[in-house]
C-alpha positions as CSV (number, residue, x, y, z in Angstrom):
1,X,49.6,49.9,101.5
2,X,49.0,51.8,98.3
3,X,51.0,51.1,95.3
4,X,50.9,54.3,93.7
5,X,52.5,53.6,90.3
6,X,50.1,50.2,89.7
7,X,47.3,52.5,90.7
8,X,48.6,55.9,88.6
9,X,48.8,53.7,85.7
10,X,45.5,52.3,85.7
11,X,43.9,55.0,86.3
12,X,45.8,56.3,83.1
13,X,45.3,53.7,81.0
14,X,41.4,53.5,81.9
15,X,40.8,57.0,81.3
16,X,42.8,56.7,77.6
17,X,40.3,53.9,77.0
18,X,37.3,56.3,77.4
19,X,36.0,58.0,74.7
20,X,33.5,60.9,75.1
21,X,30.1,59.3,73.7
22,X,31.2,56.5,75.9
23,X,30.0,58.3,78.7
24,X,27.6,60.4,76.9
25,X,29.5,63.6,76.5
26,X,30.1,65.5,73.2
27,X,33.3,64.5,71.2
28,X,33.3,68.5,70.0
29,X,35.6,69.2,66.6
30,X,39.0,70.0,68.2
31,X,39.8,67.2,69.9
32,X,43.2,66.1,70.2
33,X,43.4,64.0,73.4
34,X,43.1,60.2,73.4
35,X,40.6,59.3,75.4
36,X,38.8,61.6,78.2
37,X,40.3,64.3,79.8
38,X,41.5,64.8,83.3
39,X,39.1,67.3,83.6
40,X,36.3,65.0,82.0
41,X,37.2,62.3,84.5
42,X,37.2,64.4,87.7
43,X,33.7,65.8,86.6
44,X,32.1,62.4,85.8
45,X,34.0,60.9,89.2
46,X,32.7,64.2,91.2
47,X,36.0,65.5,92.7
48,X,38.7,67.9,91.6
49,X,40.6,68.1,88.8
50,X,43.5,68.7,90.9
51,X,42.6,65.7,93.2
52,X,42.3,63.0,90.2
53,X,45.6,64.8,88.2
54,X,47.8,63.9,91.8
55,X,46.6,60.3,91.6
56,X,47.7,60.1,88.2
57,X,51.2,61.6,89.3
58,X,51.5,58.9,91.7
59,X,51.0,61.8,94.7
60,X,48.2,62.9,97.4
61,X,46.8,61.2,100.3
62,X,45.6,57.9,100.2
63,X,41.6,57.9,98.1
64,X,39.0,57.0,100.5
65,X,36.6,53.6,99.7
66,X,34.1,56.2,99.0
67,X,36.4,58.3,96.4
68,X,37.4,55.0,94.9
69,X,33.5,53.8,94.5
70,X,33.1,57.4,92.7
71,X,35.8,57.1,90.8
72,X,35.0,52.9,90.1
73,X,31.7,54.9,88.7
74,X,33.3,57.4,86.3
75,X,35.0,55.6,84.9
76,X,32.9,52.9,84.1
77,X,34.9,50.0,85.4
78,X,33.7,46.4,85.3
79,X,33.3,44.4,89.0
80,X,37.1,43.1,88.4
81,X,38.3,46.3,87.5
82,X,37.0,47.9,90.7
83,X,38.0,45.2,92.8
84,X,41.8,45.6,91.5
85,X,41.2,49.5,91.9
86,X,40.8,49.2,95.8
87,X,43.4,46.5,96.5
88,X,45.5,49.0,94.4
89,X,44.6,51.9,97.0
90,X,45.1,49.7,99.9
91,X,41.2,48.4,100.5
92,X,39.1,45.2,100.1
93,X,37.0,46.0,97.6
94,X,32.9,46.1,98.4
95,X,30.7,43.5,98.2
96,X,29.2,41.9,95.6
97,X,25.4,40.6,94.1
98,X,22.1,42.5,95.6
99,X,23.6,44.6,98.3
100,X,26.3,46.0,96.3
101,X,25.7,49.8,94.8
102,X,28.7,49.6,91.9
103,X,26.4,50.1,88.9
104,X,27.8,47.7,85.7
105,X,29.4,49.9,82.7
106,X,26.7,47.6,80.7
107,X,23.7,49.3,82.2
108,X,26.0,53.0,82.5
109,X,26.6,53.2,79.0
110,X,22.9,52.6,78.1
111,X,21.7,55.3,80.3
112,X,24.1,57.7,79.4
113,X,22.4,57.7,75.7
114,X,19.1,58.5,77.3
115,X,18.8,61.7,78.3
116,X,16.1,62.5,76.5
117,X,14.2,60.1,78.4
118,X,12.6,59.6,81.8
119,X,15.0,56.4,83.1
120,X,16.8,55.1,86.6
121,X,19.1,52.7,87.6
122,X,17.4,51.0,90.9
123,X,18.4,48.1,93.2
124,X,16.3,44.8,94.2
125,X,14.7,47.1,97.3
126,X,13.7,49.9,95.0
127,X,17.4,52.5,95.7
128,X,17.3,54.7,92.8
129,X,21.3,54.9,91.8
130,X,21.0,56.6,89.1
131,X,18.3,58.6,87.2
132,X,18.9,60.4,83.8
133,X,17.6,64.3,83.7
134,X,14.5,64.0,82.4
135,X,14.0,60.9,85.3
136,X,14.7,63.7,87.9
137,X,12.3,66.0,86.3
138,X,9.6,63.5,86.1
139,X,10.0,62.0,89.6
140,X,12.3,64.4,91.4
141,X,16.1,63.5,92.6
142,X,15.5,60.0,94.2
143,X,19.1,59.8,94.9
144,X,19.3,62.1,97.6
145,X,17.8,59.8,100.3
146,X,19.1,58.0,102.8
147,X,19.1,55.3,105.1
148,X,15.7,53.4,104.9
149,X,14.2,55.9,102.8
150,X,16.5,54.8,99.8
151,X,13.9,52.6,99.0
152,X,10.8,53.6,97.0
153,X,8.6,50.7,98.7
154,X,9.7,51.7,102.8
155,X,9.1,55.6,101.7
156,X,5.5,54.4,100.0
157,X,4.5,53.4,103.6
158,X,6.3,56.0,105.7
159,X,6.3,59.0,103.8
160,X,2.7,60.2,102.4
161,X,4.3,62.5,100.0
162,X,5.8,59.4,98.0
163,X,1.8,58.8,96.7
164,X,1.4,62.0,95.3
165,X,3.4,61.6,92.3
166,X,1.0,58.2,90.9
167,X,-2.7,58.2,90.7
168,X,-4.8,57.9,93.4
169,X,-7.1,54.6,91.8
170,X,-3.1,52.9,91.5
171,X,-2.4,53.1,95.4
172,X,-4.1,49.9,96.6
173,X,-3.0,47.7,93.9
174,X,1.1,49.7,94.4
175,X,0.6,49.1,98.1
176,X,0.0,45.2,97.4
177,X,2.4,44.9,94.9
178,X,5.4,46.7,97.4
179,X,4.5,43.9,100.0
180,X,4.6,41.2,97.7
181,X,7.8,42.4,96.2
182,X,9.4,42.6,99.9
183,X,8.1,39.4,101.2
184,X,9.7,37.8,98.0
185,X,12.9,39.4,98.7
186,X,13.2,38.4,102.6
187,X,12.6,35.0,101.4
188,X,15.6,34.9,98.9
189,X,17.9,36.5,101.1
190,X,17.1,35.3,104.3
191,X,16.3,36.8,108.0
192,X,20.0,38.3,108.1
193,X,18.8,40.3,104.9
194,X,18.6,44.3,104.2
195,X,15.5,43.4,103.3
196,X,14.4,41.4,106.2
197,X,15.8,44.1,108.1
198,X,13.3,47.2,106.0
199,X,10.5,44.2,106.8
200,X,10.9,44.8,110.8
201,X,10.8,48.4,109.9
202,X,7.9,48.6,108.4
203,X,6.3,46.0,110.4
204,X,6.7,48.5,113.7
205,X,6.0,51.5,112.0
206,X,2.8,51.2,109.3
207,X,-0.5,49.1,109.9
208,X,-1.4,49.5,106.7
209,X,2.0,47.7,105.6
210,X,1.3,44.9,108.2
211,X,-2.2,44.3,106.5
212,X,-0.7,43.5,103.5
213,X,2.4,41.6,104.6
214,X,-0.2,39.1,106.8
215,X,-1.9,39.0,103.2
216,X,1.3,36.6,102.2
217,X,0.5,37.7,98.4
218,X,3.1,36.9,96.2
219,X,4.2,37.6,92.5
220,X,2.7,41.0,91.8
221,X,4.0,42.6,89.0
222,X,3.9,46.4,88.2
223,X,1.8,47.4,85.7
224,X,2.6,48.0,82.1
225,X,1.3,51.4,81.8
226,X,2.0,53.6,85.0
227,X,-0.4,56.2,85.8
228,X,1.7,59.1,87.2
229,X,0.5,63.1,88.4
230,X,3.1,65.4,88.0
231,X,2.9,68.5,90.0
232,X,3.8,70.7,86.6
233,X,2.0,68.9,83.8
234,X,-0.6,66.8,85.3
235,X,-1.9,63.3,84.4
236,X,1.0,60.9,83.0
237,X,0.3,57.4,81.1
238,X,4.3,56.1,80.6
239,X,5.2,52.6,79.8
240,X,7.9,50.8,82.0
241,X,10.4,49.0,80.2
242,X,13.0,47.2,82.0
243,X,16.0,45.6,81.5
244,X,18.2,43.4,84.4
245,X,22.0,43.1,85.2
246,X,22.0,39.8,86.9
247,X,25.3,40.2,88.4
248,X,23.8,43.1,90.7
249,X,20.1,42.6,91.1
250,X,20.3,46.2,89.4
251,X,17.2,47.1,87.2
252,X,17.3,49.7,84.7
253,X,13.5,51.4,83.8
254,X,13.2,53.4,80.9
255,X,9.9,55.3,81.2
256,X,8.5,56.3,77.5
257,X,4.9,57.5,76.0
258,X,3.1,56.2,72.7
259,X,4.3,58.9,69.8
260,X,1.7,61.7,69.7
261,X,-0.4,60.8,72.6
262,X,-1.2,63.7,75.0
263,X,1.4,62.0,77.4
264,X,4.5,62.0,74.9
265,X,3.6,65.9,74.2
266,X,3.9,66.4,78.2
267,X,7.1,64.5,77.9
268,X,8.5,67.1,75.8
269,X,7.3,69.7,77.7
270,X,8.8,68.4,81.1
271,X,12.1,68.3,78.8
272,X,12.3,72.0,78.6
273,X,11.3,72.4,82.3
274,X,13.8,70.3,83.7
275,X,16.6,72.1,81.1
276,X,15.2,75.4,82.7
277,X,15.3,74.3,86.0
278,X,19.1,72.7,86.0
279,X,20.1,76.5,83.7
């Protein structure tokens, strides 16, 4: 059952919280509003403004789980807040820790002051979530996949284009170091695991991935520097930095190149291509 004045009111209430740089849009010099707009809100949630405006009017159909994760993203909400959104609309809210896909306003607000960087929101098996635009011009939209293929490390084995973004003297060291990282994660989570489960995909599908699994190598860690090839501006050398929410197993890397180095020029560069390309 929805209670569409609790849930009206929230909503409200959460979007008057908002302010524009909160979510890394411009404040601009005439504005009156307190807090986001509608408009703002139905843009950042990815619906209608029409849509969002009926919830706030305590009217329309009842919001799907999927609407509600969207609009659990917009606008920022912590885990409890989401939680109380869908038992508001009627649903038991998503799970929680690793598998979960609710990315914490903590690590939100950060990216959303990055733009002019190459960054991504990714989970423990390597699902990009989010990616800033300069991180979709550097490694293209990594959102867009689905099922296994979410994940960097079962698309590194299974999908030969995935290598042709890093150089080639990085691929046996990255192919070592996606085993490691997987074999570490079935043991945490156990055989009943999404990542036990991308395990016995990979197992049936790649011999090269069942070479390095029966390796049993554990505790590889990327490299500091990453050695990337971009299709547009060639030969990359970015360093990773990374920071953890612990509630979600969510990582957020920021990608950035030493000031004046041949690497932080092509940075720039790929800025102006990636603003041409969304134009």
């Amino acid at each position: 059952m929805v209670d569409r004045v609790g849930l009206a009111e929230f909503l409200r209430r959460r979007r008057e919280a908002l302010q524009p740089e909160d979510v890394g849009l411009p404040r601009g010099r005439r504005r009156r509003t307190s807090g986001l707009r509608r408009e703002e809100v139905a843009a950042l949630c990815h619906m209608s403004t029409d849509y969002y405006a009926r919830l706030e009017r305590e009217r329309g159909p009842q919001p799907s789980t999927q609407m509600l994760a969207s609009i659990a993203q917009g606008l920022h909400l912590s885990l409890d807040e989401r939680d109380h959104l869908f038992r508001l609309a009627g649903h038991e809210p998503p799970v929680r820790g690793a598998d979960g896909t609710h990315v914490g306003p903590g690590l939100l607000r950060i990216l959303d002051r990055l733009d002019d960087t190459p960054a991504e929101i990714v989970t423990e098996l390597g699902e990009t979530l989010r990616q800033t635009r300069l991180g979709v011009a550097l490694t293209g939209d990594a959102t867009a996949y689905t099922g296994p293929a979410r994940s960097r490390g079962y698309r590194w084995f299974t999908d030969p284009a995935t290598r042709e973004l890093y150089a080639p003297e990085e691929h046996p060291f990255l192919t070592r170091m996606y085993a490691s990282g997987l074999r570490a994660l079935v043991t945490r989570r156990g055989p009943g695991s999404r990542a036990a489960h991308l395990a016995d995909l990979l197992l049936a599908r790649s011999a090269e991935f069942r070479t390095a699994w029966d390796a049993h190598e554990i505790g590889l860690r990327p490299h500091d520097v990453k050695r990337l090839v971009h299709p547009e501006v060639g030969a990359l050398e970015l360093h990773c930095q990374t920071l953890l929410d612990p509630d979600q197993s969510h990582l957020l890397f920021v990608y950035t190149a030493v000031p004046g180095s041949e690497s932080h020029e092509k940075l720039q560069l790929l800025s102006v291509i990636g603003a041409q390309a969304l134009r």
